[in-house]
LUMZA-572715 format. One record per residue (C-alpha): chain; residue number from 0; x, y, z. Coordinates in nm, 4 decimals, m for minus. Example, Ala and Ser with C-alpha at 12.3 -4.5 7.8 and 13.67 -1.06 7.14 Angstrom:
['A'; 0; [1.2300; m0.4500; 0.7800]] ['A'; 1; [1.3670; m0.1060; 0.7140]] 
This chain:
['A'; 0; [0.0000; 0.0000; 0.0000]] ['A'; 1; [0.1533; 0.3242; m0.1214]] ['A'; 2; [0.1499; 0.6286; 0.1657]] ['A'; 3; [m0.1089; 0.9160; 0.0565]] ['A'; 4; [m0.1209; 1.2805; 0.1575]] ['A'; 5; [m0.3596; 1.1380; 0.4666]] ['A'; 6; [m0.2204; 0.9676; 0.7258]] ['A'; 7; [m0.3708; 0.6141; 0.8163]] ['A'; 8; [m0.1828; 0.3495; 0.5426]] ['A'; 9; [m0.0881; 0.1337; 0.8260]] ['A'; 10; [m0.0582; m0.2167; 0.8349]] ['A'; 11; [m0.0842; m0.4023; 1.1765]] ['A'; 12; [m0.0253; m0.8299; 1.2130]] ['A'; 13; [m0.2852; m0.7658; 1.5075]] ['A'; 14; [m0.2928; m0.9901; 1.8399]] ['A'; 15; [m0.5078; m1.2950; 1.7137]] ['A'; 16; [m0.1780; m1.4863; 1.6442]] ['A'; 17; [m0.1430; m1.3728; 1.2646]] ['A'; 18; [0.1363; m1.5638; 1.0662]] ['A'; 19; [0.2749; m1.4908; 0.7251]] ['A'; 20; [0.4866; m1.7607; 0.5791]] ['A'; 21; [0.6744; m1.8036; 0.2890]] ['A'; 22; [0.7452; m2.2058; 0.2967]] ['A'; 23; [0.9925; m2.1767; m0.0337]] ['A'; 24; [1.0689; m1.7649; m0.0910]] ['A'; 25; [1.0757; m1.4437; 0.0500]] ['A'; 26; [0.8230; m1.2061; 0.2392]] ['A'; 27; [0.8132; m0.8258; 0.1255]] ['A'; 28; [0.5458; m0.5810; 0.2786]] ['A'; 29; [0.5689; m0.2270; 0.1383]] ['A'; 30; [0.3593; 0.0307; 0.3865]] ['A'; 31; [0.2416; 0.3634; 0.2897]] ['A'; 32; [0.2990; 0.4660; 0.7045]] ['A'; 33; [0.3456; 0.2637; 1.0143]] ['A'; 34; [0.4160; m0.1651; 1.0384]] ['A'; 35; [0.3215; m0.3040; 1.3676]] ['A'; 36; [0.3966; m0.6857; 1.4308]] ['A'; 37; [0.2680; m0.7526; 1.7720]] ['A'; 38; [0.3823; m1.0400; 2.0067]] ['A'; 39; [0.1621; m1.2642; 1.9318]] ['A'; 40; [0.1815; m1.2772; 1.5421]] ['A'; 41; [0.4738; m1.3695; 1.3602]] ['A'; 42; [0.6749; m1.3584; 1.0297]] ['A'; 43; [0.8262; m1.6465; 0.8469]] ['A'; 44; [1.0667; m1.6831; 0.5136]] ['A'; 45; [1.2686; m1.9508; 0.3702]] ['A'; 46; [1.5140; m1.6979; 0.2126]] ['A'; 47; [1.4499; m1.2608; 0.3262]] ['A'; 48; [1.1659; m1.0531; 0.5016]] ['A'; 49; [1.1772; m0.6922; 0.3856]] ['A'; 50; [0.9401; m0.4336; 0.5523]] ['A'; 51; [0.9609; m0.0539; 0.3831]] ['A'; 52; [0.7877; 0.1837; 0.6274]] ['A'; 53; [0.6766; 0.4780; 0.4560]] ['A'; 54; [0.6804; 0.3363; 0.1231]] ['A'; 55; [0.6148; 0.5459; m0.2258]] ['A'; 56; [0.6582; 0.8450; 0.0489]] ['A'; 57; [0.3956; 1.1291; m0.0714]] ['A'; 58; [0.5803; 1.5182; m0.1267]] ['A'; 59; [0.2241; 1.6347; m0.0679]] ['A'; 60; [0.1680; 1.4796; 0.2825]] ['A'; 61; [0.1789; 1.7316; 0.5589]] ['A'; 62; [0.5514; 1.7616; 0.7181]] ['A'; 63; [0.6318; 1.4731; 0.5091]] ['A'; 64; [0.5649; 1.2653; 0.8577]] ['A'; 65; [0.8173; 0.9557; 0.9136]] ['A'; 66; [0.6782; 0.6293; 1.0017]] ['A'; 67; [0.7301; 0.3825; 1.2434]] ['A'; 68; [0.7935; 0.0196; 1.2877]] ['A'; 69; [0.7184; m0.2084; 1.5665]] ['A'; 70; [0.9121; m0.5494; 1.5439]] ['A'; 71; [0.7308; m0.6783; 1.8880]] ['A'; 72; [0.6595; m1.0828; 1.7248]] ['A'; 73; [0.9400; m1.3308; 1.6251]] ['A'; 74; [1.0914; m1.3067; 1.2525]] ['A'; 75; [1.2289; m1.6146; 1.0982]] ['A'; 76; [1.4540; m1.5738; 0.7808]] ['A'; 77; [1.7862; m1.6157; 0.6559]] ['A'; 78; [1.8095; m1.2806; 0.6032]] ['A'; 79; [1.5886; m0.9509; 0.7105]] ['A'; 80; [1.5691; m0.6017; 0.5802]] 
């Protein structure tokens, strides 16, 4: 999801025990604001996880705003970005 000039493009792996898996590749999430991984959800990849906060940033977005990212769940990957 690309970020827009309002704020809200947030993606959140809420506290339900949410799991992403990528049994033979790689896991990429691109996020227009904040990420939020919270304890009880996690992230899995044979090979890389990327997450890009702030993604396809918008010049027209007040104070061009930075975004945050909560890493608060287990990550599983040869290799994380």
């Amino acid at each position: 999801m690309r970020d827009a000039t309002l704020i809200g493009q947030d993606l959140i792996l809420g506290s339900s025990a949410a799991s992403v898996r990528a049994v033979q590749g790689s896991v990429t999430f691109n996020v227009g604001d904040d990420f939020e991984l919270n304890p009880a959800s996690s992230i899995r990849a044979r090979n890389q996880v990327t997450i890009r906060a702030d993604f396809g940033d918008d010049p027209g977005e007040s104070n061009n705003l930075p975004a945050t990212v909560w890493i608060r769940g287990p990550i599983f990957a040869a290799t994380m970005l």
